[in-house]
N, C-alpha and C positions, 0 to 999 in steps of 0.2 A: 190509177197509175198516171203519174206525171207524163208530160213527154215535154221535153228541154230540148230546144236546139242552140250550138256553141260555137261561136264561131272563135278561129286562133286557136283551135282543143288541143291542139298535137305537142303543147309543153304548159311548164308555168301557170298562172293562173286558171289558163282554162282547161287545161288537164288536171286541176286538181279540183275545178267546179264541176267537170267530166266524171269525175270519181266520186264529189260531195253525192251528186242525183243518185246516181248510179248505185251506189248504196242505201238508197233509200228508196231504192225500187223504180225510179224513172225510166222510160225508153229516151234516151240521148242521141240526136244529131250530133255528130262532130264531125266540124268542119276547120279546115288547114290545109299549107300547100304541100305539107309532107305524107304522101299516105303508103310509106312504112310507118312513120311515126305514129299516124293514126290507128293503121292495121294492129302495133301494138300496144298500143294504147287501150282497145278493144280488148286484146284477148286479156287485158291483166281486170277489165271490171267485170263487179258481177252480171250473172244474166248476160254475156256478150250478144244475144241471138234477137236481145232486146232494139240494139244499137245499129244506128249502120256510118256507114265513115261516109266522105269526100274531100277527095284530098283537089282544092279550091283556092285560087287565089282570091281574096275579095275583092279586088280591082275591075277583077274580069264580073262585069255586073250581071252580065246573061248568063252565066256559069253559077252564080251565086243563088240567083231566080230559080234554075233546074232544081237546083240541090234543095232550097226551101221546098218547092212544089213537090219534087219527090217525100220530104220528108212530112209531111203535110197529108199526104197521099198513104201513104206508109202508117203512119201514126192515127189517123183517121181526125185530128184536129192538132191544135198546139198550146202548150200551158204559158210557154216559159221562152222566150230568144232574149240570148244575152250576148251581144254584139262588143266583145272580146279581143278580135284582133288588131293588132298593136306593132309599132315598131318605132324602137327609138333612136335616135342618133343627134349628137353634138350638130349644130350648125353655125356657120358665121354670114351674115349679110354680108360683108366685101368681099367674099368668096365666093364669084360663080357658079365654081364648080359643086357649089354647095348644092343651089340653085336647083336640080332634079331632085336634090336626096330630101330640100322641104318639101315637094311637089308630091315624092314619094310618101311621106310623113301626111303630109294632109289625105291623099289620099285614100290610105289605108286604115287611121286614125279617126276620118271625119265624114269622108263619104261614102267609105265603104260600109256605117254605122247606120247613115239612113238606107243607103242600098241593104241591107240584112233586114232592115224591118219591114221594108215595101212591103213584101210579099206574104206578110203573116198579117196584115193589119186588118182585111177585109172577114177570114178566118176568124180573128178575136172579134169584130163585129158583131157576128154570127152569134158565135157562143156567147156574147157580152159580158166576156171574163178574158184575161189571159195579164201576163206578164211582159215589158219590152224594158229591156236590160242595159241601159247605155254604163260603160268603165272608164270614168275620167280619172281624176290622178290629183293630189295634191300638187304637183308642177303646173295644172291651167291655175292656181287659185293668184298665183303671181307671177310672172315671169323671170324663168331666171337665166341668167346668163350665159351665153354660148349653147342654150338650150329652145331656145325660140322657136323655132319647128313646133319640136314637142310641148312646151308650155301651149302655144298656141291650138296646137290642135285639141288639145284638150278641154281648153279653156270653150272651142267651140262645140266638143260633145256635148258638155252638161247645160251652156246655153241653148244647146239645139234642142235636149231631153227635155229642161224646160218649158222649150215652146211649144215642143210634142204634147205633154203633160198637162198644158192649158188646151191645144187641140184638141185632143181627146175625152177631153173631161165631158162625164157623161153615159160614156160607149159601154163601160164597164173594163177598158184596159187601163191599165197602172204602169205610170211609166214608173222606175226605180233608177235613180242617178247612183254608183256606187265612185268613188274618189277613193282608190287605196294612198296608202303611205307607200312606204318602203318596203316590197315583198322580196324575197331572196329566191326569186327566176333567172335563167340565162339574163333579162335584159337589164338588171339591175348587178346583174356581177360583175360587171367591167368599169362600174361607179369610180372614177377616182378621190372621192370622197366619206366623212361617215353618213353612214346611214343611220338615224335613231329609231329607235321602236321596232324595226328589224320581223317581219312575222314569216313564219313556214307557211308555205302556199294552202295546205291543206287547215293550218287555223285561219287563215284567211278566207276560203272559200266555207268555211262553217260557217264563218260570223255574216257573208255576204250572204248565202242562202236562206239565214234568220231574217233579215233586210228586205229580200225579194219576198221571200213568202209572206212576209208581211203589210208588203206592200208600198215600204216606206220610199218616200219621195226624192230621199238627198240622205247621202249616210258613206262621214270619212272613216276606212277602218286603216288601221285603228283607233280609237275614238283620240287619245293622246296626240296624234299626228292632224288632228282635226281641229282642237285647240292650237294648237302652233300655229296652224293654216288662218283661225279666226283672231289670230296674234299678229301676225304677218298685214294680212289685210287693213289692221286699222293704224298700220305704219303708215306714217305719212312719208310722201314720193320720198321727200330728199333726208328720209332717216335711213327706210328701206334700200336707198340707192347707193347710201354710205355701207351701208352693212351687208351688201351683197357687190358692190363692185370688185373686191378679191375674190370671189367665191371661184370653187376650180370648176373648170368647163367640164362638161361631158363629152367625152372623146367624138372627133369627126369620125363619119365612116370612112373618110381614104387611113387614119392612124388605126381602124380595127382591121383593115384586111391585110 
């Protein structure tokens, strides 16, 4: 039996990687700051008695630590952390007020990624097996506009998984860099633009689970969206800065509340 621990589980992507495991028999941590969300979340997968909740902000890093250790403890070792939570919001640089909402973004996006793995690393030592799960995003592959927060932090998960990736090598851990496209979660509904290749969280979290179990190092799903990304990239600056200066902003968080 697997055991998965999740963090951001209580919607979207990770409730529906929360439900990939979970149907395949896994005991699942699932961690989130909502825990009715979690609570039901729980009682819709199989096996609920498998799972246990905590409802967690990842920011709060000694909160984060309990919850590993508990689940660790619980589970009697770990297969699988997939370091999931996420938040997005429009930002502008001449806007101060911006200003906490990057801070917020980095932190929950970037350090809250290596705070999730601290704690399971010495564990997969041990075992000289396990899985560490970083979710970047085709937004770090370039930056795009009025979205710089989140381009950014992204850009620095899969640099950081990377550097993980070479750390570790050896140990018997496998880091797995996953970069979605466009998934249709609360945090992608507010896009005021199109979205291409468009996937349901639940094809998305299939195709990501084939990826992890496999081991794989770096993997855009879906794979179409990944081609664009390696289209994009070999744009030179001043073609790409022609073809993305119109592009529309992703809404500030003062125009969503």
């Amino acid at each position: 039996m697997q055991r998965v621990f999740i963090t951001g589980a209580s919607s979207g992507i990770g409730a529906a990687l929360a439900m990939q495991y979970a149907r395949a028999g896994a005991s699942v941590g699932l961690l989130g700051r909502r825990g009715d969300a979690l609570a039901a979340l729980r009682a819709t997968l199989p096996n609920p008695h498998l799972h246990r909740t905590y409802a967690v902000d990842v920011r709060d890093h000694a909160a984060l630590h309990a919850a590993a250790t508990d689940f660790l403890t619980h589970a009697g070792g770990i297969d699988i952390v997939i370091a999931n939570a996420g938040i997005s919001h429009g930002t502008l640089t001449e806007r101060l007020d911006d200003l906490p909402v990057f801070a917020d973004i980095v932190a929950t996006n970037v350090t809250a990624t290596v705070a999730t793995f601290a704690p399971f690393i010495a564990a997969m030592r041990t075992q000289r097996a396990g899985r560490l799960v970083g979710i970047g995003s085709v937004a770090g592959i370039r930056g795009l506009p009025g979205a710089g927060a989140y381009s950014a932090s992204k850009a620095a998960v899969m640099a950081y998984c990377e550097s993980l990736r070479v750390e570790l090598r050896g140990s018997g851990i496998r880091i797995v860099t996953i970069a979605p496209g466009y998934i249709d979660t609360p945090m992608t509904r507010h896009n005021p633009y199109p979205m291409p290749f468009l996937l349901a969280p639940g094809v998305f979290a299939a195709r990501a689970a084939r990826a992890i179990d496999a081991g794989t190092s770096y993997r855009v799903i879906p794979w179409q969206m990944g081609f664009v990304a390696k289209l994009l990239r070999l744009l030179p600056n001043a073609l790409y800065d022609l073809a993305f200066a119109r592009a529309p902003h992703k809404p500030r968080k003062s125009s969503q509340s």
